[in-house]
N, CA, C and O atoms as CSV, one atom per row, in Angstrom:
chain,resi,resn,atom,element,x,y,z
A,1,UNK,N,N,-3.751,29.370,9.501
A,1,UNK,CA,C,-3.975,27.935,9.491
A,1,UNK,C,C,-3.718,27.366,8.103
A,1,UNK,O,O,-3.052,26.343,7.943
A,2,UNK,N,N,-4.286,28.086,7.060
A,2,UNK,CA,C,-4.496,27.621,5.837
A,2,UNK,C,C,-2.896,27.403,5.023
A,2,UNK,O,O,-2.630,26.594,4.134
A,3,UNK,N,N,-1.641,28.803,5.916
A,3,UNK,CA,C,-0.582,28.832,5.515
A,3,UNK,C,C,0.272,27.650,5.784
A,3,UNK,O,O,0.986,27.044,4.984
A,4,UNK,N,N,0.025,27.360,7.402
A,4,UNK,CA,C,0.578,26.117,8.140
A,4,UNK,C,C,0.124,24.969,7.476
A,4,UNK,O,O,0.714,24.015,7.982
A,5,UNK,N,N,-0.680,24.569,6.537
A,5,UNK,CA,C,-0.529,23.002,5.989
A,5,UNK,C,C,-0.178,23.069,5.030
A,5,UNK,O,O,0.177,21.963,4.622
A,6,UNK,N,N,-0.001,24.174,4.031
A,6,UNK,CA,C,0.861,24.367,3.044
A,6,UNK,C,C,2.242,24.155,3.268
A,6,UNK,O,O,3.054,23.502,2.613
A,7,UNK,N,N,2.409,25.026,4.634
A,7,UNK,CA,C,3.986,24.882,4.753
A,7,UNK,C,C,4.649,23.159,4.714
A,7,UNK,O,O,5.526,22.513,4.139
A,8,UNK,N,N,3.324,22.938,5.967
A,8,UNK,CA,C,3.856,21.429,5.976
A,8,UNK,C,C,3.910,20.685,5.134
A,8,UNK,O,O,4.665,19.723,5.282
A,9,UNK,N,N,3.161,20.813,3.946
A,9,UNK,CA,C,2.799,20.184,3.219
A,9,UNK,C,C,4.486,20.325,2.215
A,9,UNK,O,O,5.331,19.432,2.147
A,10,UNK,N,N,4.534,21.172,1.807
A,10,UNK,CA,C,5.855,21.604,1.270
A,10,UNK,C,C,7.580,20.922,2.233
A,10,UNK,O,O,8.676,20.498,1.867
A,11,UNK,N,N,7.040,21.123,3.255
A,11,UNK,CA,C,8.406,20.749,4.185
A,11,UNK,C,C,8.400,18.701,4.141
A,11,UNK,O,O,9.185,17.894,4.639
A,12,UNK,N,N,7.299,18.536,3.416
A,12,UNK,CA,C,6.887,16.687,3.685
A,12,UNK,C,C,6.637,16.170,5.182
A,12,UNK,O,O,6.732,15.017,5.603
A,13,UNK,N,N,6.310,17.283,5.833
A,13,UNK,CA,C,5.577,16.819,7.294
A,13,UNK,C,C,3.749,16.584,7.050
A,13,UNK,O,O,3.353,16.791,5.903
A,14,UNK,N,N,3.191,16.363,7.614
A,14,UNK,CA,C,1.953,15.863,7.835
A,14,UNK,C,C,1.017,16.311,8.343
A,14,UNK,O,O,1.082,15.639,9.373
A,15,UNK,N,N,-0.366,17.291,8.563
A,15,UNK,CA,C,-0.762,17.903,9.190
A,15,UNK,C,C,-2.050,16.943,10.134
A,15,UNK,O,O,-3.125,16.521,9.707
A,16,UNK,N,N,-1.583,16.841,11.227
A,16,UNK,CA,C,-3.031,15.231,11.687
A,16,UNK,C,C,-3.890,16.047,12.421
A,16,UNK,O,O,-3.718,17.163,12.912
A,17,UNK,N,N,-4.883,15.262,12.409
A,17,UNK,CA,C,-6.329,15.215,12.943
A,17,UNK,C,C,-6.940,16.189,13.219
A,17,UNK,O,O,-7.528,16.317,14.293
A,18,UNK,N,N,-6.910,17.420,11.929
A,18,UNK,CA,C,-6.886,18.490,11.915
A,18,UNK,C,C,-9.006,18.680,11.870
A,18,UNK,O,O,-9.649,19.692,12.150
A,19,UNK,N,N,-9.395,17.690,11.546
A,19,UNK,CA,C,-10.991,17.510,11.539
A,19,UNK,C,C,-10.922,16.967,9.960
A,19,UNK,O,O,-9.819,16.818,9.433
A,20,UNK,N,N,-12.291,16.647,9.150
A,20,UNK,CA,C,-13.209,16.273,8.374
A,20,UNK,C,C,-13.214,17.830,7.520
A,20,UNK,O,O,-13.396,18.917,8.069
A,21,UNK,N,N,-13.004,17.643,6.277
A,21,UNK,CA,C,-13.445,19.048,5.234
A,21,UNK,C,C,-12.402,19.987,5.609
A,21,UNK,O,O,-12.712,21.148,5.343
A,22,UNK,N,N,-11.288,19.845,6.131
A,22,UNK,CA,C,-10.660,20.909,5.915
A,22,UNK,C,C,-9.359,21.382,5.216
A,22,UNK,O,O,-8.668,22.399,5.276
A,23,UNK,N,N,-9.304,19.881,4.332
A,23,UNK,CA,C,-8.592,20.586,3.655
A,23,UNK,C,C,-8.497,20.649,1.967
A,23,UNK,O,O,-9.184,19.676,1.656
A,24,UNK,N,N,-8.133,21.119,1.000
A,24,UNK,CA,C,-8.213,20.423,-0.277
A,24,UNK,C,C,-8.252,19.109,-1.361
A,24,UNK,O,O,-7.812,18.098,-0.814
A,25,UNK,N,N,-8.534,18.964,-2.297
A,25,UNK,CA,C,-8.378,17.806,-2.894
A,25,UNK,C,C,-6.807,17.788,-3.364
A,25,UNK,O,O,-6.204,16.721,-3.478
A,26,UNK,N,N,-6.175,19.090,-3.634
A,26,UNK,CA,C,-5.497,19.416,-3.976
A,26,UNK,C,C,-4.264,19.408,-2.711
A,26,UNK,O,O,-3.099,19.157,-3.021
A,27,UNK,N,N,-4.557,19.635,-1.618
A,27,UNK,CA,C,-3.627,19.836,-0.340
A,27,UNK,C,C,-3.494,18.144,0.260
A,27,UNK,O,O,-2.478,17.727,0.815
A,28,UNK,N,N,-4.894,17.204,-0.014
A,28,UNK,CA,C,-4.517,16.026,0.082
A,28,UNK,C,C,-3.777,15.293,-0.679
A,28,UNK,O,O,-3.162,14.311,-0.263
A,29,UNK,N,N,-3.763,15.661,-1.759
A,29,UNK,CA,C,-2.613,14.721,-2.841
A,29,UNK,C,C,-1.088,15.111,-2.531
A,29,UNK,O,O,-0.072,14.422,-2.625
A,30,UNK,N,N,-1.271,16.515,-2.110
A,30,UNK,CA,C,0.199,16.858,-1.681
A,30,UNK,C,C,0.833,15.907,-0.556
A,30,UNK,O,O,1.792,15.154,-0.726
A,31,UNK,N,N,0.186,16.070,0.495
A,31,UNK,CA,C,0.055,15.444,1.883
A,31,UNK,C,C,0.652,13.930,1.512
A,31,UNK,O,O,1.623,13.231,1.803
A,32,UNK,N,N,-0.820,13.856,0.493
A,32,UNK,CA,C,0.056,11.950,0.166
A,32,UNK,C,C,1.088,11.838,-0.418
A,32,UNK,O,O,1.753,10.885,-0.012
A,33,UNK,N,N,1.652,12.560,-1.435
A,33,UNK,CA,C,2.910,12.509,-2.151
A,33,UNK,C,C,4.279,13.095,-0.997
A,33,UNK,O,O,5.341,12.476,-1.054
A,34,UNK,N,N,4.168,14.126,-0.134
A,34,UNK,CA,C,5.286,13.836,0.186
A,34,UNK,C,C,5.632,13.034,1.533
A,34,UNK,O,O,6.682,13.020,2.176
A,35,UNK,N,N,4.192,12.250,1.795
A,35,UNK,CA,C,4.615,11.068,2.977
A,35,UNK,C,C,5.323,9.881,1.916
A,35,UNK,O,O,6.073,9.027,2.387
A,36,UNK,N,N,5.046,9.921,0.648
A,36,UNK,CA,C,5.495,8.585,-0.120
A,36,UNK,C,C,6.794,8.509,0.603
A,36,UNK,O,O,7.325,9.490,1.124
A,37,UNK,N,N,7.451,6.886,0.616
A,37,UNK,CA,C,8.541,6.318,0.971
A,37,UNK,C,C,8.143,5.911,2.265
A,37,UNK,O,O,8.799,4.927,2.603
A,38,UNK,N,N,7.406,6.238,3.045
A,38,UNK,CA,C,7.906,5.985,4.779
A,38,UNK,C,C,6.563,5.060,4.935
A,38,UNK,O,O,5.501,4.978,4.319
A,39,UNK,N,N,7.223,4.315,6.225
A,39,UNK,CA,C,6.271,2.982,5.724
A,39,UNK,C,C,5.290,3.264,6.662
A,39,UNK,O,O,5.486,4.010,7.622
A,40,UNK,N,N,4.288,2.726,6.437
A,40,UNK,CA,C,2.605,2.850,7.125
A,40,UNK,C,C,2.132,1.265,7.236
A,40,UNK,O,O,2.653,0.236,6.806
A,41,UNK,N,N,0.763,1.542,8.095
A,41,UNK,CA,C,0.454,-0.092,8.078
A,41,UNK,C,C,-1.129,0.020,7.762
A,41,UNK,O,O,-1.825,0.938,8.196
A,42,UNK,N,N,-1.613,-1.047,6.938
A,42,UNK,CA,C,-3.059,-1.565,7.093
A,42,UNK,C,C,-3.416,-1.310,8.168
A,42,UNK,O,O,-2.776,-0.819,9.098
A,43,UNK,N,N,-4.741,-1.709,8.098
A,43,UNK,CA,C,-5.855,-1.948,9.137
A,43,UNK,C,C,-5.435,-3.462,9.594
A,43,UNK,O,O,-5.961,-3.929,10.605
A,44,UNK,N,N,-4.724,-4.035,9.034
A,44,UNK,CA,C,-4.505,-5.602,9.473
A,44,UNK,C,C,-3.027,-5.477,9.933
A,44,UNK,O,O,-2.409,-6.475,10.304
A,45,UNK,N,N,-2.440,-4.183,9.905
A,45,UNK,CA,C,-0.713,-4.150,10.834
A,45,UNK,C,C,-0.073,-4.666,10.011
A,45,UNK,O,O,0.937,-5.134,10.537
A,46,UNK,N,N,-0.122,-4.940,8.416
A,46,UNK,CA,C,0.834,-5.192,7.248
A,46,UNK,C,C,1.692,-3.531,7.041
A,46,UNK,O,O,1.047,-2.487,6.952
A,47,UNK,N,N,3.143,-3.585,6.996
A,47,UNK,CA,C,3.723,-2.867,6.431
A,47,UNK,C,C,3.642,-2.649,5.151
A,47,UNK,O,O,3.656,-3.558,4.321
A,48,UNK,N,N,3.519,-0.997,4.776
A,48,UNK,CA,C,3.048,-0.794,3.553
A,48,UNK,C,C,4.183,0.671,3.229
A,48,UNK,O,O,4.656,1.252,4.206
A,49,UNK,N,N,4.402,0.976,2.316
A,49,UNK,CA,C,5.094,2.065,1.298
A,49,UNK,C,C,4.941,2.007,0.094
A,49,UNK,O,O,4.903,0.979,-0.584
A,50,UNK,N,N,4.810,3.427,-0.374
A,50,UNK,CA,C,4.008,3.782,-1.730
A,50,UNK,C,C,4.986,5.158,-2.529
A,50,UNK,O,O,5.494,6.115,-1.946
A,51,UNK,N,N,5.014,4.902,-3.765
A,51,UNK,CA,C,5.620,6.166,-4.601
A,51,UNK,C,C,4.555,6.700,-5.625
A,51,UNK,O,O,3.745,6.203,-6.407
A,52,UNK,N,N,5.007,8.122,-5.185
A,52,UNK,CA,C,3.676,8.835,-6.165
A,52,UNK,C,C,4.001,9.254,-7.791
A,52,UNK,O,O,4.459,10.383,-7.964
A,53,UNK,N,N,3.837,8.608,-8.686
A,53,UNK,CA,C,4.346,9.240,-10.177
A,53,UNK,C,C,3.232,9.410,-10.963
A,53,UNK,O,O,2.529,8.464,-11.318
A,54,UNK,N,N,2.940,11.043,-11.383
A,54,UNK,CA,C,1.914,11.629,-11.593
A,54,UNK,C,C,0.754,11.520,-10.975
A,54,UNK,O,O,0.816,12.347,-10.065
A,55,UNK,N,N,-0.092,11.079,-10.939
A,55,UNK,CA,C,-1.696,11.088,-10.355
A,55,UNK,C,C,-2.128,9.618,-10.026
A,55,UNK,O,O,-3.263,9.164,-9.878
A,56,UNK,N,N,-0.415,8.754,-9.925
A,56,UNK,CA,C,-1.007,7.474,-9.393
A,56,UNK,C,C,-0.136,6.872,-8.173
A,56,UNK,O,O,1.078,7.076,-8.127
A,57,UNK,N,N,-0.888,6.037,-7.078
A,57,UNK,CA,C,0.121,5.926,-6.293
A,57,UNK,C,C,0.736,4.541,-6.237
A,57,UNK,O,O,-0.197,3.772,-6.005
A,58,UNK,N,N,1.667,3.986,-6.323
A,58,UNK,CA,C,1.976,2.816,-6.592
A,58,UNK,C,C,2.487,2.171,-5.338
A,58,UNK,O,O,3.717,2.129,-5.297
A,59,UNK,N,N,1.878,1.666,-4.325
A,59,UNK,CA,C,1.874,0.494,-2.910
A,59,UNK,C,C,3.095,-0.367,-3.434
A,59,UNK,O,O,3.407,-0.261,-4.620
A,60,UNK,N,N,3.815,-1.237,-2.574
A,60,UNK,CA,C,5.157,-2.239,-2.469
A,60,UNK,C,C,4.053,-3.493,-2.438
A,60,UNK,O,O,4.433,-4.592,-2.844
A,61,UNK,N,N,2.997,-3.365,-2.065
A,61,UNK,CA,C,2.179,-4.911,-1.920
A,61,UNK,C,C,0.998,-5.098,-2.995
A,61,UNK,O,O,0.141,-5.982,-3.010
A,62,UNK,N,N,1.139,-4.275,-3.685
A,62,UNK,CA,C,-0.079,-4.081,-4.701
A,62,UNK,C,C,0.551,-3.685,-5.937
A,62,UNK,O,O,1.191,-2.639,-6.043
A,63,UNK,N,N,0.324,-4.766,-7.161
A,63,UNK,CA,C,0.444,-4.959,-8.473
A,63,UNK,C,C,0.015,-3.547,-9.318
A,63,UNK,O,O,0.712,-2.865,-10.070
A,64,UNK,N,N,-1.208,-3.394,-8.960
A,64,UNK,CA,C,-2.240,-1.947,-9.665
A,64,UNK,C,C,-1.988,-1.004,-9.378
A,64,UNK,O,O,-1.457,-1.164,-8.279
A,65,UNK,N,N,-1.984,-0.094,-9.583
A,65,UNK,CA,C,-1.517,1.884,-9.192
A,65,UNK,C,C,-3.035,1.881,-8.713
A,65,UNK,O,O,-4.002,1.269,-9.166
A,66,UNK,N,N,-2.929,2.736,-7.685
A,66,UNK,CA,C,-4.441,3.548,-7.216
A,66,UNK,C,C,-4.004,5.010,-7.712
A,66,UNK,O,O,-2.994,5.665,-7.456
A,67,UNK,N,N,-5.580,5.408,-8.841
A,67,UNK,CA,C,-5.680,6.503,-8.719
A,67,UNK,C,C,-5.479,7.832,-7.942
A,67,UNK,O,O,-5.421,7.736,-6.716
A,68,UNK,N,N,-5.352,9.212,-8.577
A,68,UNK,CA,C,-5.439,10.562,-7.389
A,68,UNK,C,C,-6.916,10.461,-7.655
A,68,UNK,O,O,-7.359,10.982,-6.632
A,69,UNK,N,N,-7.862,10.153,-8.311
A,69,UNK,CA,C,-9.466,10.171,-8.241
A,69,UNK,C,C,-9.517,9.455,-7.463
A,69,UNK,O,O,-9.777,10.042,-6.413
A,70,UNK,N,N,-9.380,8.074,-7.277
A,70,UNK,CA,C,-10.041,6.948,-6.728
A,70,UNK,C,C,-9.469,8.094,-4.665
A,70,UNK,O,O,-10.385,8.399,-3.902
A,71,UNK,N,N,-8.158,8.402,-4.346
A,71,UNK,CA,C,-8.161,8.943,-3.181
A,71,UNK,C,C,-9.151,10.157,-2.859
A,71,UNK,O,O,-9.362,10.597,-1.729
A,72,UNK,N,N,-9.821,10.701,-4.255
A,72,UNK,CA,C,-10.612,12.176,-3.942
A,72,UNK,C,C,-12.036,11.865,-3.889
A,72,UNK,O,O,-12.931,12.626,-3.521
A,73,UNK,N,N,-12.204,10.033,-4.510
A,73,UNK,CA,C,-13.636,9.857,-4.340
A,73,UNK,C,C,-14.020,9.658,-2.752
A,73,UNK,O,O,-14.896,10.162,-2.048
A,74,UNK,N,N,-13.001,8.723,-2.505
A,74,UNK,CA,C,-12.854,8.196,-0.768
A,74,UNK,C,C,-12.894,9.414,-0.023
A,74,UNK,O,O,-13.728,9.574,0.868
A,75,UNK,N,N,-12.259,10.067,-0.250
A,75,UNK,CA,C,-12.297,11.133,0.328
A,75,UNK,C,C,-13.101,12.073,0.749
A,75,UNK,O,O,-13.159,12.722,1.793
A,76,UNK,N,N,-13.900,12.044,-0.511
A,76,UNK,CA,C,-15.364,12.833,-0.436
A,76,UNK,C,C,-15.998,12.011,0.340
A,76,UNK,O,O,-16.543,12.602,1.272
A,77,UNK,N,N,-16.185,10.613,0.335
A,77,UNK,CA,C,-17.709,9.611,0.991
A,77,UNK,C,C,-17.277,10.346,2.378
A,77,UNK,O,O,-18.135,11.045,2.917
A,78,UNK,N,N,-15.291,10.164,3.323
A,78,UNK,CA,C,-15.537,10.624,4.170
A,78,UNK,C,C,-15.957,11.363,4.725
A,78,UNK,O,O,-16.284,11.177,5.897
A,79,UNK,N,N,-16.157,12.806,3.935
A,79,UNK,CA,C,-16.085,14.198,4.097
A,79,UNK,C,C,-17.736,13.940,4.110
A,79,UNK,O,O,-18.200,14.338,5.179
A,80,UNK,N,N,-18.740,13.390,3.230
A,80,UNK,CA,C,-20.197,13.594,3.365
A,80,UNK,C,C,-21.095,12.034,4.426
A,80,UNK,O,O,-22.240,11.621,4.611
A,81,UNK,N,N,-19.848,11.709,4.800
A,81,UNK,CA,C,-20.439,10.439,5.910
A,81,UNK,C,C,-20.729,11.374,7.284
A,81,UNK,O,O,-19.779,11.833,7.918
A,82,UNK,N,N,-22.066,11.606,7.671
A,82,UNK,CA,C,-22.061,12.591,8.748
A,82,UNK,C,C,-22.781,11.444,9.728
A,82,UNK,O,O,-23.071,11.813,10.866
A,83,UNK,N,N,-23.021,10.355,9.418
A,83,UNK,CA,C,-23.462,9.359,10.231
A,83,UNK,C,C,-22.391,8.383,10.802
A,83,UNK,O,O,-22.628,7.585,11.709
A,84,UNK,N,N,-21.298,8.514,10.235
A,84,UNK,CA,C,-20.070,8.020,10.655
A,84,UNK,C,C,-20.452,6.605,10.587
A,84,UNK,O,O,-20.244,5.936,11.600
A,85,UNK,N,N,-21.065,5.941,9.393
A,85,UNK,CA,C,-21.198,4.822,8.598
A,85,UNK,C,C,-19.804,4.259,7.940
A,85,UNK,O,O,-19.598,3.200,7.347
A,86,UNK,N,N,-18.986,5.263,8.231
A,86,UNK,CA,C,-17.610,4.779,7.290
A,86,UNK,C,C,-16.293,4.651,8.497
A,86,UNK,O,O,-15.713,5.555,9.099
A,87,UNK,N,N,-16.081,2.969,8.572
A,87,UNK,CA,C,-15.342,2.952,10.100
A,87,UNK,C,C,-14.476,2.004,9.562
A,87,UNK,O,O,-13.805,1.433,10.421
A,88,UNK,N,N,-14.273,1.648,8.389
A,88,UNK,CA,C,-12.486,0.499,7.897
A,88,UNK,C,C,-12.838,0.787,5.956
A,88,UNK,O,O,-13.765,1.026,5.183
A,89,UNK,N,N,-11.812,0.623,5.974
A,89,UNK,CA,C,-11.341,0.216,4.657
A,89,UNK,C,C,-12.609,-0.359,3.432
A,89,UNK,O,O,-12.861,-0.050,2.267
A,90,UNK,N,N,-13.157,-1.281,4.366
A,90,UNK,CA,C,-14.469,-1.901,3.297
A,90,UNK,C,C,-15.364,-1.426,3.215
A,90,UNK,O,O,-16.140,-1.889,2.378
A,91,UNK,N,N,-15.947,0.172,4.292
A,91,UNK,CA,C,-16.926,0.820,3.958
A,91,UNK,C,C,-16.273,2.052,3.177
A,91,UNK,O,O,-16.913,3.095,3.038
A,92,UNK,N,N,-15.227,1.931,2.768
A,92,UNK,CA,C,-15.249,3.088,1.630
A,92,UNK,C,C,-15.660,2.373,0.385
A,92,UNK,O,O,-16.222,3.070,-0.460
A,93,UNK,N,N,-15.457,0.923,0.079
A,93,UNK,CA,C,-16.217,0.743,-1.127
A,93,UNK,C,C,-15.420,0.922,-2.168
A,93,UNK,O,O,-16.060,0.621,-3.176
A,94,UNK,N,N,-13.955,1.385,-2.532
A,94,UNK,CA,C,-13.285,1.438,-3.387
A,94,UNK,C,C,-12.028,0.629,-3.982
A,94,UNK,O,O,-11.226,0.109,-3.206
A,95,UNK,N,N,-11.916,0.560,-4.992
A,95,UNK,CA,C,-10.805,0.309,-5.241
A,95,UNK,C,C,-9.306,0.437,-4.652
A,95,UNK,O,O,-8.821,1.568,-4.654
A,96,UNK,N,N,-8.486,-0.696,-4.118
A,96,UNK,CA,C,-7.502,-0.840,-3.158
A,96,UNK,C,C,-7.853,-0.183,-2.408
A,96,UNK,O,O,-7.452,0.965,-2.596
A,97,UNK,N,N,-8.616,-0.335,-1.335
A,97,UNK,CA,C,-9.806,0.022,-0.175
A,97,UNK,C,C,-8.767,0.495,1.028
A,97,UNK,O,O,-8.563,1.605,1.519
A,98,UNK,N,N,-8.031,-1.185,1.376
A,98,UNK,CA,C,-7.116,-1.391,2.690
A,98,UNK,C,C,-5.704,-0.470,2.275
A,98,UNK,O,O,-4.855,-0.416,3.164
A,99,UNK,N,N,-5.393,0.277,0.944
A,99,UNK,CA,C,-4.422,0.850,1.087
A,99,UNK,C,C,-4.873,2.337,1.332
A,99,UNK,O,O,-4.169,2.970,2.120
A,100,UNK,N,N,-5.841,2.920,0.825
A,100,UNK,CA,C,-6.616,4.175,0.840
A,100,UNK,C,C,-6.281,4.404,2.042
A,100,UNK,O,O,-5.518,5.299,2.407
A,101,UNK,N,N,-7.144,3.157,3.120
A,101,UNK,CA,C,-7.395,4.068,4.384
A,101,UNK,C,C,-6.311,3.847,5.101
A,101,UNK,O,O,-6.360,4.401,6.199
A,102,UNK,N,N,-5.052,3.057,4.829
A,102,UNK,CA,C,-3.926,2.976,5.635
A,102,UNK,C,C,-3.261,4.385,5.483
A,102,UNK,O,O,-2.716,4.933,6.441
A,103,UNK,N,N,-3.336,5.006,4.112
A,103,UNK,CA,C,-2.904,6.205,3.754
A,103,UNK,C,C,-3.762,7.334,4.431
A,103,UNK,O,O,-3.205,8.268,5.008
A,104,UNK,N,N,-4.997,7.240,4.358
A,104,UNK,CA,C,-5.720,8.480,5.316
A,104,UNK,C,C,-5.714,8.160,6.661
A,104,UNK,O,O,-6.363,8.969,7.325
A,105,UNK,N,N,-5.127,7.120,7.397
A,105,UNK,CA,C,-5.137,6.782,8.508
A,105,UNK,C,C,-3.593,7.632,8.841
A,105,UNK,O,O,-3.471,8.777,9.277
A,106,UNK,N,N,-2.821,6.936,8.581
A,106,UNK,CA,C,-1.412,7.749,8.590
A,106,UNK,C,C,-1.244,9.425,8.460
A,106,UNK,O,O,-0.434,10.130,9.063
A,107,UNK,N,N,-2.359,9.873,7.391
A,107,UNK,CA,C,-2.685,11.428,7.221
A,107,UNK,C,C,-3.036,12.312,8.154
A,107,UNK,O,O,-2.994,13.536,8.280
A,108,UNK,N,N,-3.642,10.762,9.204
A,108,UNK,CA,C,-4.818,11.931,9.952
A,108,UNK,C,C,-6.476,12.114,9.392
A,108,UNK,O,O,-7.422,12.413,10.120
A,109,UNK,N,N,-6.531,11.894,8.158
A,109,UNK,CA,C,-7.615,11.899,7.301
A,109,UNK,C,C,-8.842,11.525,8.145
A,109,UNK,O,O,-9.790,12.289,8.330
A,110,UNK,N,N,-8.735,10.194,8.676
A,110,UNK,CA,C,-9.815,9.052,9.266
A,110,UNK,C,C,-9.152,9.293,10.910
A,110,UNK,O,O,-9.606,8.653,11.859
């Protein structure tokens, strides 16, 4: 299992809805960097595409780079939300919120 999202991860395919905690902080940044280019949508059905250069990801609709922290903090709330309190974009609480979860939505992540 652990080989198969590497692979994918390497080939720029996507591994979805594989569950909550299973995979790295490190295997998610991959995941996000080689979906960069292909377009995704908000939670509001806005077309969105993003390029990854170093540890930031830079959105076509957004001025600011989002952090690789700011995706590993989100990431974590999902991973320790066991009440499933975290259901759009505004309950992650972070910085460029609606692009985060368009990106973990597209992942499979959420």
């Amino acid at each position: 299992m652990e080989t198969d999202k590497k692979e994918a991860t390497a080939k720029g395919t996507v591994v979805e809805g594989e569950g909550k905690g299973e995979i790295s902080k490190e295997e998610l940044w991959g995941m996000i960097t080689a979906y960069q280019g292909k377009t995704i949508y908000t939670a509001k059905g806005l077309p969105l595409t993003y390029r990854v250069k170093g540890g930031e990801l830079f959105a076509d609709r957004k001025k600011k780079s989002i952090t690789r922290a700011t995706f590993e903090q989100a990431y974590q709330k999902i991973i320790e939300d066991t009440e499933h309190k975290i259901i759009g974009p505004k309950s992650l609480n972070c910085f460029g919120a609606p692009y985060v979860w368009a990106v973990f939505k597209a992942l499979g992540v959420v």
